[in-house]
Every structure is written in structure tokens, then in C-alpha cells.
mmCIF file of the N, C-alpha and C atoms, coordinates in Angstrom:
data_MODEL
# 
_entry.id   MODEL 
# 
loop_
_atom_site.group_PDB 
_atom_site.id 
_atom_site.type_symbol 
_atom_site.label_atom_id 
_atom_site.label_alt_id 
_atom_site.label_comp_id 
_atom_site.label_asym_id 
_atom_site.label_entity_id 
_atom_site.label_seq_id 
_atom_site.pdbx_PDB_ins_code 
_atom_site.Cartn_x 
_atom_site.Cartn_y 
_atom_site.Cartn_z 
_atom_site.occupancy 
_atom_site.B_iso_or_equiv 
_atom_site.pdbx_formal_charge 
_atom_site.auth_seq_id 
_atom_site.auth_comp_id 
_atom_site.auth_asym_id 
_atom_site.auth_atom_id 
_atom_site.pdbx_PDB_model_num 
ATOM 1   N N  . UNK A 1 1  ? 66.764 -2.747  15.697 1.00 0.00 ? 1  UNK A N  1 
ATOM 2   C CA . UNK A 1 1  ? 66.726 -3.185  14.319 1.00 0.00 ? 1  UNK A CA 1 
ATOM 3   C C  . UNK A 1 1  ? 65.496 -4.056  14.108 1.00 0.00 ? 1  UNK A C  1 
ATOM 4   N N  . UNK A 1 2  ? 65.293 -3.959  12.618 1.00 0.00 ? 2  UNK A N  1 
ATOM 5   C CA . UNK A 1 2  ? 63.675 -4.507  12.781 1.00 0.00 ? 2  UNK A CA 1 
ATOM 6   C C  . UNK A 1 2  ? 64.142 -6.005  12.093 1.00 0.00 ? 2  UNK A C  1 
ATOM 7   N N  . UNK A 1 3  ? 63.333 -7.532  12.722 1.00 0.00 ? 3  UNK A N  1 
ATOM 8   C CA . UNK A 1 3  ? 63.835 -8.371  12.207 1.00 0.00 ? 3  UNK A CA 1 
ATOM 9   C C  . UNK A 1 3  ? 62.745 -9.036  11.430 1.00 0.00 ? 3  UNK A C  1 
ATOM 10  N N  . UNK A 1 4  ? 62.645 -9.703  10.498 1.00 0.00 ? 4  UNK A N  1 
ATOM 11  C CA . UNK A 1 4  ? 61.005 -10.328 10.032 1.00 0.00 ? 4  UNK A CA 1 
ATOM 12  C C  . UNK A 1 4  ? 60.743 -11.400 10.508 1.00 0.00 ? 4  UNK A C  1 
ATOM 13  N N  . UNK A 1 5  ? 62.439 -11.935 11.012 1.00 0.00 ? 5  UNK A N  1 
ATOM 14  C CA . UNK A 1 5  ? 61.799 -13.417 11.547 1.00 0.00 ? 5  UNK A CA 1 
ATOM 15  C C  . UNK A 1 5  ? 60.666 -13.343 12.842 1.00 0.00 ? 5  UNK A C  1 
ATOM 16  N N  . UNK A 1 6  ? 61.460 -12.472 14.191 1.00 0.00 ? 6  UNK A N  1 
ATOM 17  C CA . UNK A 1 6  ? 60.924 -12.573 14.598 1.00 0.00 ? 6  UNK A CA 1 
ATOM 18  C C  . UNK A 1 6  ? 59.229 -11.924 14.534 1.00 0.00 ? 6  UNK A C  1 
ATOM 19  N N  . UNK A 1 7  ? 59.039 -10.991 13.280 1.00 0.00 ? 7  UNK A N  1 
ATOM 20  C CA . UNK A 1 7  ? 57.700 -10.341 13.258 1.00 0.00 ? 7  UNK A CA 1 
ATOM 21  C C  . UNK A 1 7  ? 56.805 -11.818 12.878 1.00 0.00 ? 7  UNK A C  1 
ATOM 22  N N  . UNK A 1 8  ? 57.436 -12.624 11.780 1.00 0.00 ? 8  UNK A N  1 
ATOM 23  C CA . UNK A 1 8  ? 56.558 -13.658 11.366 1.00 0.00 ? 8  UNK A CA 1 
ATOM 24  C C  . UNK A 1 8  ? 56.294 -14.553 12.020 1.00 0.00 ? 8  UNK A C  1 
ATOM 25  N N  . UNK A 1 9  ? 56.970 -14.961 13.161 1.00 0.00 ? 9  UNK A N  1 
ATOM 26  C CA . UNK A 1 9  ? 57.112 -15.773 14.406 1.00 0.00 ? 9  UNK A CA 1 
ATOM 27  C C  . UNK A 1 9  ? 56.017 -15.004 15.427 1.00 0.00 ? 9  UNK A C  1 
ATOM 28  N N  . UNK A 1 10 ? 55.968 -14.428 15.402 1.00 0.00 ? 10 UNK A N  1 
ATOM 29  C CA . UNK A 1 10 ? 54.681 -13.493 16.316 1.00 0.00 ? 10 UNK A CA 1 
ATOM 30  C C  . UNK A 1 10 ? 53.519 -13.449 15.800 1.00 0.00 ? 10 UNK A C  1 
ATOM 31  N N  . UNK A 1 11 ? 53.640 -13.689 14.312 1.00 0.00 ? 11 UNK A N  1 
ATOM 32  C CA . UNK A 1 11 ? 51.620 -12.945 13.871 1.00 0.00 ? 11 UNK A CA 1 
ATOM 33  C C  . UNK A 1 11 ? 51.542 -14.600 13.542 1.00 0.00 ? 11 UNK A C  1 
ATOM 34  N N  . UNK A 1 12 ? 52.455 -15.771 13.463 1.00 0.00 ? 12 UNK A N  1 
ATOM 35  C CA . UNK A 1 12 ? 51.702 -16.906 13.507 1.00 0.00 ? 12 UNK A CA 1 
ATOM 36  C C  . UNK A 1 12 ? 51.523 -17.816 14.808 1.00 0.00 ? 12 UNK A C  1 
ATOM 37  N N  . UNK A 1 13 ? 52.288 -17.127 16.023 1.00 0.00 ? 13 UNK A N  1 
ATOM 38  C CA . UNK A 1 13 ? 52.038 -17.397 17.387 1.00 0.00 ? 13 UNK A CA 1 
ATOM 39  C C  . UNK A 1 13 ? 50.637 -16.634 17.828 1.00 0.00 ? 13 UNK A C  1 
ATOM 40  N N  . UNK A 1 14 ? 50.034 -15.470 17.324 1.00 0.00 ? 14 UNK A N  1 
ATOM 41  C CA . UNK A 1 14 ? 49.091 -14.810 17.267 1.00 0.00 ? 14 UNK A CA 1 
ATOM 42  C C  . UNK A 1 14 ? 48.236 -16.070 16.791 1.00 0.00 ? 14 UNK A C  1 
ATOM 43  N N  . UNK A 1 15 ? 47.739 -16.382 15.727 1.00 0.00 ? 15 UNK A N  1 
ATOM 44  C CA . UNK A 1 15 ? 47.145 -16.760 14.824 1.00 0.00 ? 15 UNK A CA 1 
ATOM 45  C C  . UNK A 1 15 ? 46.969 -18.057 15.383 1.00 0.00 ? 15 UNK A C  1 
ATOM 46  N N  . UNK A 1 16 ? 47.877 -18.694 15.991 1.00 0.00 ? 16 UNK A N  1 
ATOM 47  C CA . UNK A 1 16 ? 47.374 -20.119 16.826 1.00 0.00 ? 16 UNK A CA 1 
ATOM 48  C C  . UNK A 1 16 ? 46.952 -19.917 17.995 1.00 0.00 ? 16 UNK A C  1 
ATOM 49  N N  . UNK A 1 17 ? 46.666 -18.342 18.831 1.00 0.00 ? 17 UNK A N  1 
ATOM 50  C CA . UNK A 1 17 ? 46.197 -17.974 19.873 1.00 0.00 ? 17 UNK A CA 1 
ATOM 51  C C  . UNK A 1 17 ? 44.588 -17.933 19.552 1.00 0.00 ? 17 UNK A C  1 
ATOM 52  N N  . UNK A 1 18 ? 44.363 -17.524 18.559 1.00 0.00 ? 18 UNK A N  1 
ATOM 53  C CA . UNK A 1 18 ? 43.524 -17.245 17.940 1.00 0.00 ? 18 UNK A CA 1 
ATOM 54  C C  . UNK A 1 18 ? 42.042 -18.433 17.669 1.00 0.00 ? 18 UNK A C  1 
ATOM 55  N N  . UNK A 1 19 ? 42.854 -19.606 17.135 1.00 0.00 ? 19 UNK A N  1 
ATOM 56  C CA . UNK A 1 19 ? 42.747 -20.411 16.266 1.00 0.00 ? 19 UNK A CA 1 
ATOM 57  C C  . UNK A 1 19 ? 41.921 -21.228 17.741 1.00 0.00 ? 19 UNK A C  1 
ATOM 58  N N  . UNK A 1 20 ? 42.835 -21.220 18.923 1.00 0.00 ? 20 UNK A N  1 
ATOM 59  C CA . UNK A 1 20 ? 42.916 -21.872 20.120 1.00 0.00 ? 20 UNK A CA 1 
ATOM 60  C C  . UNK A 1 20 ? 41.605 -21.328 20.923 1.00 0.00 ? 20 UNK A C  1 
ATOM 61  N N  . UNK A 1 21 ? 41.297 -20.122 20.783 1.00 0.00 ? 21 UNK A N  1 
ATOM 62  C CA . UNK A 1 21 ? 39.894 -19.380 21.741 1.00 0.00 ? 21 UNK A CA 1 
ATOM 63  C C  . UNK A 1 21 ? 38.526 -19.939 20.407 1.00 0.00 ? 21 UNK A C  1 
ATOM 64  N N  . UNK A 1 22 ? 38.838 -19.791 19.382 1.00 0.00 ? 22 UNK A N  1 
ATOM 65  C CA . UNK A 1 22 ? 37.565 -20.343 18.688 1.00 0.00 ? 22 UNK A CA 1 
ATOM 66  C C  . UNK A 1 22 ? 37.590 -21.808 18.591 1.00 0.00 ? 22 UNK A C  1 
ATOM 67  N N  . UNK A 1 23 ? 38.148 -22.275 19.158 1.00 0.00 ? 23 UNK A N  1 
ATOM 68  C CA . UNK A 1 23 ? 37.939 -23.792 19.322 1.00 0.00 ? 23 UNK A CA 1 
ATOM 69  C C  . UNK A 1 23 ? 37.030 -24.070 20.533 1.00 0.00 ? 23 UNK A C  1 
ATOM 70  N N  . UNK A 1 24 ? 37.572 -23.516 21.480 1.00 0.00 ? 24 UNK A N  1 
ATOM 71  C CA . UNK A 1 24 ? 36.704 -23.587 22.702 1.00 0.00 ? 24 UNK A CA 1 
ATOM 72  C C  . UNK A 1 24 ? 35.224 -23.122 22.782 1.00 0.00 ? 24 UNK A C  1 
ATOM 73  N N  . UNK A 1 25 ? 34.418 -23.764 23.152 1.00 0.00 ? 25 UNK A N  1 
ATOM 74  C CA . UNK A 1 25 ? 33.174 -23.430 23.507 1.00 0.00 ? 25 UNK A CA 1 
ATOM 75  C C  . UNK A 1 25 ? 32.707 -22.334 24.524 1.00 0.00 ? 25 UNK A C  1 
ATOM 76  N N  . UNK A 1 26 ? 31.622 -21.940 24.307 1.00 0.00 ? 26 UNK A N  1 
ATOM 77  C CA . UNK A 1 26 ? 31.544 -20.960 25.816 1.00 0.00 ? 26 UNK A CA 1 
ATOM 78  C C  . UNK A 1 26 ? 30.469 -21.344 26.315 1.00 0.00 ? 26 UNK A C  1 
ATOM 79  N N  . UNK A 1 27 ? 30.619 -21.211 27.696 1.00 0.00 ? 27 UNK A N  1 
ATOM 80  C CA . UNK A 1 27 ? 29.971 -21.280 28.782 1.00 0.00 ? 27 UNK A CA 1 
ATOM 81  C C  . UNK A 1 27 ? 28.451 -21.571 29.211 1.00 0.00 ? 27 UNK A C  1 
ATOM 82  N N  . UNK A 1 28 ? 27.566 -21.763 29.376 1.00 0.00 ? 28 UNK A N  1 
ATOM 83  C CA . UNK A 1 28 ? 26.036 -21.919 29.441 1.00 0.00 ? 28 UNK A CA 1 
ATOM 84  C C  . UNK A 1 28 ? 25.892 -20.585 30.406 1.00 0.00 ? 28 UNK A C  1 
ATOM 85  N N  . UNK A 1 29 ? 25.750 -19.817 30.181 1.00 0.00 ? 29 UNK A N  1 
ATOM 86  C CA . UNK A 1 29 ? 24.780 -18.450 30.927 1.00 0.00 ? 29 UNK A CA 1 
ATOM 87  C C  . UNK A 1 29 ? 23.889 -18.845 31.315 1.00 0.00 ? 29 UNK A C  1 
ATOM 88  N N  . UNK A 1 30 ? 22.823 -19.683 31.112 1.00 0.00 ? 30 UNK A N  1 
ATOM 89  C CA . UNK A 1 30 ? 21.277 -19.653 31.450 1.00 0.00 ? 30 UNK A CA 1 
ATOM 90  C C  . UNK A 1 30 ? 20.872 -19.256 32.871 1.00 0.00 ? 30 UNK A C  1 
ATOM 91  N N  . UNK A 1 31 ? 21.977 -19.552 33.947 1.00 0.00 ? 31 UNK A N  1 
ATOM 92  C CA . UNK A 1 31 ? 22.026 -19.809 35.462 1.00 0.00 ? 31 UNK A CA 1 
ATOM 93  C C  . UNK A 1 31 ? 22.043 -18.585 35.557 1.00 0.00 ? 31 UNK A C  1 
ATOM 94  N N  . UNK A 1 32 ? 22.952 -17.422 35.396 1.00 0.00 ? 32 UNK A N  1 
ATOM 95  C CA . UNK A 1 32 ? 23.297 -16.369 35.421 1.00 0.00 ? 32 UNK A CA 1 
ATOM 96  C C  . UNK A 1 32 ? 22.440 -15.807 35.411 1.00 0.00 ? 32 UNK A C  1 
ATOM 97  N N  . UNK A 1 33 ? 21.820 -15.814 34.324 1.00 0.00 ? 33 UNK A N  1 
ATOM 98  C CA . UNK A 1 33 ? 20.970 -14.910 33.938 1.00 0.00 ? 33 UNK A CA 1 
ATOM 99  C C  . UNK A 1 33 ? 19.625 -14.899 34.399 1.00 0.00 ? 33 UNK A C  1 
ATOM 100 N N  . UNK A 1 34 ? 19.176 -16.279 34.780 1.00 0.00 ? 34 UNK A N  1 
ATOM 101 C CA . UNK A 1 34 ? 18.050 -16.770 35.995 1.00 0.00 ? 34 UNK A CA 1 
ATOM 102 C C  . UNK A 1 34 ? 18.442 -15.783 37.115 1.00 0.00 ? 34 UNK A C  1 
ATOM 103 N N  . UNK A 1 35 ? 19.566 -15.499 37.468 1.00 0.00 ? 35 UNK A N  1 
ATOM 104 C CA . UNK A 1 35 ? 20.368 -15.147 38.949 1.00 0.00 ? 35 UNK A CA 1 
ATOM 105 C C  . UNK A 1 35 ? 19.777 -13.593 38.970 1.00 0.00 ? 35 UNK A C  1 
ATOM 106 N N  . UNK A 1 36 ? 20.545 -13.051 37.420 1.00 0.00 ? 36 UNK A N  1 
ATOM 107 C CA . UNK A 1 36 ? 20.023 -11.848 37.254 1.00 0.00 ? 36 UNK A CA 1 
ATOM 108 C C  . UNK A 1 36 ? 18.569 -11.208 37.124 1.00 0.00 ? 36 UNK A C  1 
ATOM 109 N N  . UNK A 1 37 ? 17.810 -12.249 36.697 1.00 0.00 ? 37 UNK A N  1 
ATOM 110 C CA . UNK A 1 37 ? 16.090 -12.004 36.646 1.00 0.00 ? 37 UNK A CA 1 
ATOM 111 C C  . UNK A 1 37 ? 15.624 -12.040 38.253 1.00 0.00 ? 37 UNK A C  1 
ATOM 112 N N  . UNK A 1 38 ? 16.472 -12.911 38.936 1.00 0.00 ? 38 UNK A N  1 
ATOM 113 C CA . UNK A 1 38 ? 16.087 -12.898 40.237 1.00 0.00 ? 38 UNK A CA 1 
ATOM 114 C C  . UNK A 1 38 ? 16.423 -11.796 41.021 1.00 0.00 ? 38 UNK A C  1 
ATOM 115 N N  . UNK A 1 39 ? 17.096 -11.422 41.146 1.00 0.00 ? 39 UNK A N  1 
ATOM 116 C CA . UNK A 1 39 ? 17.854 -10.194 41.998 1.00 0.00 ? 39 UNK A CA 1 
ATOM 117 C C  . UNK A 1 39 ? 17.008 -8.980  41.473 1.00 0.00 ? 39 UNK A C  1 
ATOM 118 N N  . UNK A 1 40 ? 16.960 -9.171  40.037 1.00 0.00 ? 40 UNK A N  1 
ATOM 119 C CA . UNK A 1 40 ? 16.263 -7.937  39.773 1.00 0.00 ? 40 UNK A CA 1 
ATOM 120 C C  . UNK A 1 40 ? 14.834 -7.640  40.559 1.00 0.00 ? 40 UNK A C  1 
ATOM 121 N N  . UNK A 1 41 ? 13.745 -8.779  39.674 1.00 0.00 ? 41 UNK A N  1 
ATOM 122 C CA . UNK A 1 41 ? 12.600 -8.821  40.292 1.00 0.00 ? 41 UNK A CA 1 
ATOM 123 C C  . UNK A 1 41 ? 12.767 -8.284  41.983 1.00 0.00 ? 41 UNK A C  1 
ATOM 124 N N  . UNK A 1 42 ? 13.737 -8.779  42.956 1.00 0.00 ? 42 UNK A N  1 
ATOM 125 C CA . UNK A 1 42 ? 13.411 -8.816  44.330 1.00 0.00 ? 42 UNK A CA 1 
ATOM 126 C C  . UNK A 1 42 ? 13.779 -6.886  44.468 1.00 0.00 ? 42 UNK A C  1 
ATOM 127 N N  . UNK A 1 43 ? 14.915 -6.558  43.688 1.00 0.00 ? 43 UNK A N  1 
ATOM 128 C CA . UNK A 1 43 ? 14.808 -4.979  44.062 1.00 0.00 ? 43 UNK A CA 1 
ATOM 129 C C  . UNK A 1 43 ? 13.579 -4.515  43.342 1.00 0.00 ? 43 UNK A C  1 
ATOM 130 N N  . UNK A 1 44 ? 13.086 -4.717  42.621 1.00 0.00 ? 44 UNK A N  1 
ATOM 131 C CA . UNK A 1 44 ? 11.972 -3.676  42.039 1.00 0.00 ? 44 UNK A CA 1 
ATOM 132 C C  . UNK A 1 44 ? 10.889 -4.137  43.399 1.00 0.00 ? 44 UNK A C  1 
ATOM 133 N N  . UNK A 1 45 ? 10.675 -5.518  43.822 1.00 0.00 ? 45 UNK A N  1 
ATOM 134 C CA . UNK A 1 45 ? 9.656  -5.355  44.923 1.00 0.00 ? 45 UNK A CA 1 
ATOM 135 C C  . UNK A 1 45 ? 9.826  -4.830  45.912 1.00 0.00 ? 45 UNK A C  1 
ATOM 136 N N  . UNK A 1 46 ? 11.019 -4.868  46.429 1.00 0.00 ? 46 UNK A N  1 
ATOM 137 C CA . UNK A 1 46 ? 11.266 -3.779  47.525 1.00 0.00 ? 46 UNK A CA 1 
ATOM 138 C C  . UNK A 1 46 ? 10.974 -2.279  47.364 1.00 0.00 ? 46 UNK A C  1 
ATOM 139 N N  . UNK A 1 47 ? 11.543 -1.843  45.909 1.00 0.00 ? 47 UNK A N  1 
ATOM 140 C CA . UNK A 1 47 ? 11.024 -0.315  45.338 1.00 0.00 ? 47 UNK A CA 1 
ATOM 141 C C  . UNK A 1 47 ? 9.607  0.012   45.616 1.00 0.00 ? 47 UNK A C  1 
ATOM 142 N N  . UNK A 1 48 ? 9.153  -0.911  44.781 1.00 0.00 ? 48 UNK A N  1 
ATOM 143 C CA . UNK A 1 48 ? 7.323  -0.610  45.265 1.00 0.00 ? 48 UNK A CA 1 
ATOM 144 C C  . UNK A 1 48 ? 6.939  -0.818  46.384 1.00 0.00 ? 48 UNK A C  1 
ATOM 145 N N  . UNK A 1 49 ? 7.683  -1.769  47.342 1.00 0.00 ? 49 UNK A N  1 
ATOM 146 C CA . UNK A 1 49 ? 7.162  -1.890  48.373 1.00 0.00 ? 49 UNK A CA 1 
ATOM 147 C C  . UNK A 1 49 ? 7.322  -0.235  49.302 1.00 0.00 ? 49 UNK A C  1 
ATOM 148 N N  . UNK A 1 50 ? 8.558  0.009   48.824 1.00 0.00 ? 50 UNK A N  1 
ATOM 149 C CA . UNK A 1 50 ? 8.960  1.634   49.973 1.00 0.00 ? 50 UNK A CA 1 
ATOM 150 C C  . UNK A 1 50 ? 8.198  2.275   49.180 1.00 0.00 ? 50 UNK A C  1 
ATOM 151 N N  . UNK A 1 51 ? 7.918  2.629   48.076 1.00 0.00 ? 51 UNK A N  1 
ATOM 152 C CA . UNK A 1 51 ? 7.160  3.376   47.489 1.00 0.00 ? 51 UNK A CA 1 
ATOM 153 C C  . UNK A 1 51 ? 5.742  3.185   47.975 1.00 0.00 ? 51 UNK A C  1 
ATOM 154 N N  . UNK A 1 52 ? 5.235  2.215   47.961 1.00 0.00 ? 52 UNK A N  1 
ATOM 155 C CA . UNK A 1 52 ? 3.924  2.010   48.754 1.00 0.00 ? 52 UNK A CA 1 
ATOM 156 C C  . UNK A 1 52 ? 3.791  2.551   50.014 1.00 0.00 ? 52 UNK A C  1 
ATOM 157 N N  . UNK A 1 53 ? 4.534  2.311   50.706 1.00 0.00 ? 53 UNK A N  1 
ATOM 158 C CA . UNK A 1 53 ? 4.460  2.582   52.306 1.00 0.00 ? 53 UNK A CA 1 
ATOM 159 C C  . UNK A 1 53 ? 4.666  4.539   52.365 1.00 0.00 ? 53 UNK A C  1 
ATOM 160 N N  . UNK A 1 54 ? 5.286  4.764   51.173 1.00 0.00 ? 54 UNK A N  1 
ATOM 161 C CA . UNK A 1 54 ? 5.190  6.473   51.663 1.00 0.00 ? 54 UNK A CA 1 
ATOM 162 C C  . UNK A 1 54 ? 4.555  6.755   51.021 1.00 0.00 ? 54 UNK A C  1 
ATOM 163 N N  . UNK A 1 55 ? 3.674  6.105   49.945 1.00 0.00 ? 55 UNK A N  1 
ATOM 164 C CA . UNK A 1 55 ? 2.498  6.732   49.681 1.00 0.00 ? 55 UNK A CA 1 
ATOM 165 C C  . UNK A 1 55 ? 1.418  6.698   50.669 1.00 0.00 ? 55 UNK A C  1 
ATOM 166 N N  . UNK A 1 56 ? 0.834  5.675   51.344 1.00 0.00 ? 56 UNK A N  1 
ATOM 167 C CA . UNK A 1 56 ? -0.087 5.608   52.362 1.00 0.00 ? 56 UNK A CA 1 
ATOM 168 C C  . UNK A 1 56 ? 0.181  6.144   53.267 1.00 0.00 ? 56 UNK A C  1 
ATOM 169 N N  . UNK A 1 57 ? 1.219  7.065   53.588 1.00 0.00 ? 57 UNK A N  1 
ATOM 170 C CA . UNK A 1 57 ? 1.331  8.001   54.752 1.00 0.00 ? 57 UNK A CA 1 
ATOM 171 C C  . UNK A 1 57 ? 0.873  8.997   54.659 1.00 0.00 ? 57 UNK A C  1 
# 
């Protein structure tokens, strides 16, 4: 059976879930993403580096 209380009890338990994640701030990435520029750069030098070495063969 369908009840409204409990539907209206849910979309305003929703709605303070809600209310609760945009309150919070997020995170500083900057590190991360330093992490990720790093890792990257070091595989592309390795790429060229094997790539180099079977070209001069």
C-alpha cells in the first residue's frame, strides 16, 4: 500500500542529504594533479627513450 507519509518523510530526508554534501567543501586537488603531471611526464620519457634506442639500431 502506498503511504505519503512515509513518501514525504523520504524526499525531505533526501533533501537534508542534499543540503548536507553542498555544505561541505571539496578537497584541494592541486597535489594530485602535480602527481599526475609527474607520472605522466616520466612515462612519455621512457617512451622516447625506447623509441630512441630502436631507432639508433
Amino acid at each position: 500500500m502506498y503511504d505519503k507519509t512515509i513518501d514525504t518523510k523520504g524526499v525531505i530526508m533526501m533533501k537534508k542529504l542534499f543540503q548536507n554534501k553542498n555544505n561541505e567543501t571539496e578537497p584541494n586537488l592541486i597535489g594530485t594533479f602535480a602527481s599526475v603531471l609527474l607520472l605522466g611526464g616520466l612515462i612519455i620519457i621512457c617512451w622516447v627513450s625506447v623509441f630512441a634506442i630502436f631507432i639508433s639500431r
